[in-house]
C-alpha positions as CSV (number, residue, x, y, z in Angstrom):
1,X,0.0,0.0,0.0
2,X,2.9,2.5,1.0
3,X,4.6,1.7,-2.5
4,X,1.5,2.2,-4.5
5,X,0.9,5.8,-2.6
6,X,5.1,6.7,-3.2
7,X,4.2,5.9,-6.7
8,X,1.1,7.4,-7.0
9,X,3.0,10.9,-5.4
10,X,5.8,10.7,-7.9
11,X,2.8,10.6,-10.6
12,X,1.7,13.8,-10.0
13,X,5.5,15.4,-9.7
14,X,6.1,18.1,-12.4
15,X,8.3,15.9,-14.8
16,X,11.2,18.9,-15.4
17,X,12.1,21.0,-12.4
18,X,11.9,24.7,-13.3
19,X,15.4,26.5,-12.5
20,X,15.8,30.1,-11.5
21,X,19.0,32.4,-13.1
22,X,22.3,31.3,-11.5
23,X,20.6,27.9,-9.6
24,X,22.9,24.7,-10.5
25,X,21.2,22.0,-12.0
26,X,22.4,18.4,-12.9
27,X,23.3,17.4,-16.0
28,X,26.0,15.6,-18.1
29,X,28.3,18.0,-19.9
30,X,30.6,16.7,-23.2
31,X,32.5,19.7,-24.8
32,X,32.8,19.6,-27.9
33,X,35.3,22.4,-29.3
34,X,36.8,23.6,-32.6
35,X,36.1,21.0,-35.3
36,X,34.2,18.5,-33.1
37,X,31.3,21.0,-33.0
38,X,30.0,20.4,-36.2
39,X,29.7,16.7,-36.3
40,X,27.9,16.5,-33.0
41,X,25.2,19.0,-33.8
42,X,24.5,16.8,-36.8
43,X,24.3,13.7,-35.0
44,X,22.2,15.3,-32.2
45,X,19.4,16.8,-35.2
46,X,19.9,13.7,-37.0
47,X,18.4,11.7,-33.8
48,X,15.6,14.9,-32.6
49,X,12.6,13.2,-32.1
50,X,10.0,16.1,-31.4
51,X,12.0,19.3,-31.6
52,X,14.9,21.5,-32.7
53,X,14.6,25.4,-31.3
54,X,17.8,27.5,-32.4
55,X,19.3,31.3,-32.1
56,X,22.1,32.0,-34.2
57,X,23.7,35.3,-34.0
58,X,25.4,34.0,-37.3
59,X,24.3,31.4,-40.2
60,X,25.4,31.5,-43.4
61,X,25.0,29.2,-46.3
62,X,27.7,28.9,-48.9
63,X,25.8,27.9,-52.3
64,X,29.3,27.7,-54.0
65,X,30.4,24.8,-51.1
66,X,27.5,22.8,-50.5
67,X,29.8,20.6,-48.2
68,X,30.6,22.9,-45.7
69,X,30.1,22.8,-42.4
70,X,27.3,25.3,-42.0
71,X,25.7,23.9,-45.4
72,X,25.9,20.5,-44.0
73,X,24.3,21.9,-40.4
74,X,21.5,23.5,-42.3
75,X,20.5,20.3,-44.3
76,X,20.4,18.5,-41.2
77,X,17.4,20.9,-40.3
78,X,16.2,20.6,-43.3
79,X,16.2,16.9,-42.9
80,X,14.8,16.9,-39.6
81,X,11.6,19.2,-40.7
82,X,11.0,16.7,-43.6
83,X,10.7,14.2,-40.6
84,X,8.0,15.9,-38.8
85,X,10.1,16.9,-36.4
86,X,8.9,21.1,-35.2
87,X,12.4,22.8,-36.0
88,X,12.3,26.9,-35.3
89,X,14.9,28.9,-35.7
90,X,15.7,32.8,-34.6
91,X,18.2,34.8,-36.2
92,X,19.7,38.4,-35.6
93,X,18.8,40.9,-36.8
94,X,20.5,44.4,-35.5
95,X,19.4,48.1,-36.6
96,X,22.7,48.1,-38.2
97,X,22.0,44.8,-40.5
98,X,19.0,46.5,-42.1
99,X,21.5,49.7,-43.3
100,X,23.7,46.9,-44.5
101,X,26.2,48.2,-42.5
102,X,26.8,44.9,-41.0
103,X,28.3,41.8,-43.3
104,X,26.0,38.9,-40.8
105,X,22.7,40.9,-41.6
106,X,22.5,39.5,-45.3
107,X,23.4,36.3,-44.9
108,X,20.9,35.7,-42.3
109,X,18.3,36.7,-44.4
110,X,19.6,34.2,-46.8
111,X,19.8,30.9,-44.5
112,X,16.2,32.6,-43.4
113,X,14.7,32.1,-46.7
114,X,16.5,28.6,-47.3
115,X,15.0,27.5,-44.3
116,X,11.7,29.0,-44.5
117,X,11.6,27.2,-48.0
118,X,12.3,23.5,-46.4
119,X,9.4,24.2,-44.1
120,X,11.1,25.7,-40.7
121,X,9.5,28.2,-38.9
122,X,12.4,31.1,-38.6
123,X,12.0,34.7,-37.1
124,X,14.2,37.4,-36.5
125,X,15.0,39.1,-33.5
126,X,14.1,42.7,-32.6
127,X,15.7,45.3,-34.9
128,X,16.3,47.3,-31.4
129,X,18.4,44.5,-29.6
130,X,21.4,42.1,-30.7
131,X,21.0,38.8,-30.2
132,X,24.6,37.6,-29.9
133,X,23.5,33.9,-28.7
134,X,24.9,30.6,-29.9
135,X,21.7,28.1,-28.6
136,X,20.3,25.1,-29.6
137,X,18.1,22.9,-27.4
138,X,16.7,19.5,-28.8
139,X,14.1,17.1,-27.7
140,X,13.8,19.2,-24.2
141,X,16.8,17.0,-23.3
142,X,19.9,18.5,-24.8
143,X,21.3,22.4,-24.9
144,X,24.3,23.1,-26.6
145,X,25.9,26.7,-26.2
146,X,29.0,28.1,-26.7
147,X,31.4,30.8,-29.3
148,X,30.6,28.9,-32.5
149,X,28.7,30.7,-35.0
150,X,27.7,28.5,-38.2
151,X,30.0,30.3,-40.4
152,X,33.2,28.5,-42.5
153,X,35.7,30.3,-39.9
154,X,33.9,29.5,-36.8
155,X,33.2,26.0,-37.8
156,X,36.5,25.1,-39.9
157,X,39.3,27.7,-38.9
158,X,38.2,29.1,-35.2
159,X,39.7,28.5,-32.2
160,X,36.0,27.9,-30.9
161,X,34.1,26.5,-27.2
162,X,30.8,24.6,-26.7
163,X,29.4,21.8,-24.6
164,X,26.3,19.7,-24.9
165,X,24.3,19.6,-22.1
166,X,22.2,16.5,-21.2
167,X,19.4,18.0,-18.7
168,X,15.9,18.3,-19.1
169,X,16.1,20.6,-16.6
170,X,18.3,22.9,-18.3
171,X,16.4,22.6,-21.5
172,X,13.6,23.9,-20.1
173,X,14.8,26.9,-18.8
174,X,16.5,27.5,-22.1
175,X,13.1,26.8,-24.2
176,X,11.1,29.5,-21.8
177,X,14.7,32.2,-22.8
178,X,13.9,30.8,-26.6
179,X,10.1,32.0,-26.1
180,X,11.3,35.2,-24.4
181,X,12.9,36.0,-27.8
182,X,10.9,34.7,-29.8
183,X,7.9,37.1,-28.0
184,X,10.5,40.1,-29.1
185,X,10.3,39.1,-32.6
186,X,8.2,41.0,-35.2
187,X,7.3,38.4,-36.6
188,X,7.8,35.0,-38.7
189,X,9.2,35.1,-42.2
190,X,7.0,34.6,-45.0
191,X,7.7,33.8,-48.7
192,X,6.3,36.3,-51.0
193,X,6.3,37.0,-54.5
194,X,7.4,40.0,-55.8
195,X,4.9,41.8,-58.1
196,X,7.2,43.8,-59.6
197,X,10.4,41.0,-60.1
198,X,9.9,37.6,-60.7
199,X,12.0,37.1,-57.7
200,X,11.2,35.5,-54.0
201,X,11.4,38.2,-51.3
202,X,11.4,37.5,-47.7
203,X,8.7,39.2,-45.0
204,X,7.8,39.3,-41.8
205,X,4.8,38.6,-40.1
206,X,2.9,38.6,-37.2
């Protein structure tokens, strides 16, 4: 009888505890660094079940190399959409980037469109504030943060930093930072045609 009520108790148990800024939290932590970055994130989409939920201050995708890194990081999403899994992505964008002043603001809107086209759900951040985050959180299990932009120098040349992080716990309060960002966003990016050119343009929308 005691058993059944222990069991019954742990039932009704929130299954992720929530954590509060600075509060430790356990987890298993593998770094993966420099050129071991790429590989793992790869692996790590390959096997989401449920859900991807990325920012990137910095994405680019090189049409002229479609074997590097960040080309082969972006297929992987691509991949992992196709599967049904919910991938959503946010990208910078800083006042700067829409002057052009900035070299990142162009090619975000680039890998924006790419992805919008293989069915990902990508916003950009508010014009007002930089996002300079490096995040990825998969399946509400894994985070991975770190330096590493998904450039060619960050993920070929770079001395670069990141670990994967195996806690639920962490995930979570990563997922409610994504939604804080994502609440900041104007809005999603939409494929439009262009009356004018026979060209796809990118929007945003509510």
């Amino acid at each position: 009888m005691k058993k059944t009520i222990f069991f019954a108790l742990l039932l009704l148990l929130p299954p992720v505890l929530r954590l509060s800024a600075g509060e430790p939290c356990p987890g298993l932590i593998s770094p993966v660094d420099d050129r071991a970055y790429t590989e793992s994130v790869i692996s790590l989409i390959g096997n989401a079940r449920s859900a991807v939920n990325i920012i990137m201050y910095v994405a680019r995708r090189y049409q002229k190399y479609p074997d590097s890194p960040s080309n082969r990081i972006l297929s992987a999403l691509a991949d992992a959409a196709q599967r049904n899994v919910s991938v959503t992505v946010i990208l910078d964008q800083s006042e700067e980037s829409k002057n052009g002043e900035e070299e990142y603001g162009p090619d975000n809107s680039e890998v924006g469109l790419y992805l919008v086209k293989k069915g990902i759900s990508v916003y950009l951040d508010s014009a007002k504030k930089k996002t300079h985050a490096k995040l990825i959180i998969i399946d509400g299990k894994y985070t991975v943060v770190g330096s590493t932009n998904w450039t060619y120098s960050a993920l070929a040349k770079n001395n670069e930093t990141a670990v994967i992080i195996d806690s639920p716990s962490l995930a979570d309060h990563y997922l409610r930072y994504f939604e804080q960002v994502k609440k900041e966003s104007p809005g999603n990016l939409q494929i439009t045609k262009s009356r004018r050119k026979s060209r796809t343009a990118v929007k945003t929308e509510d």
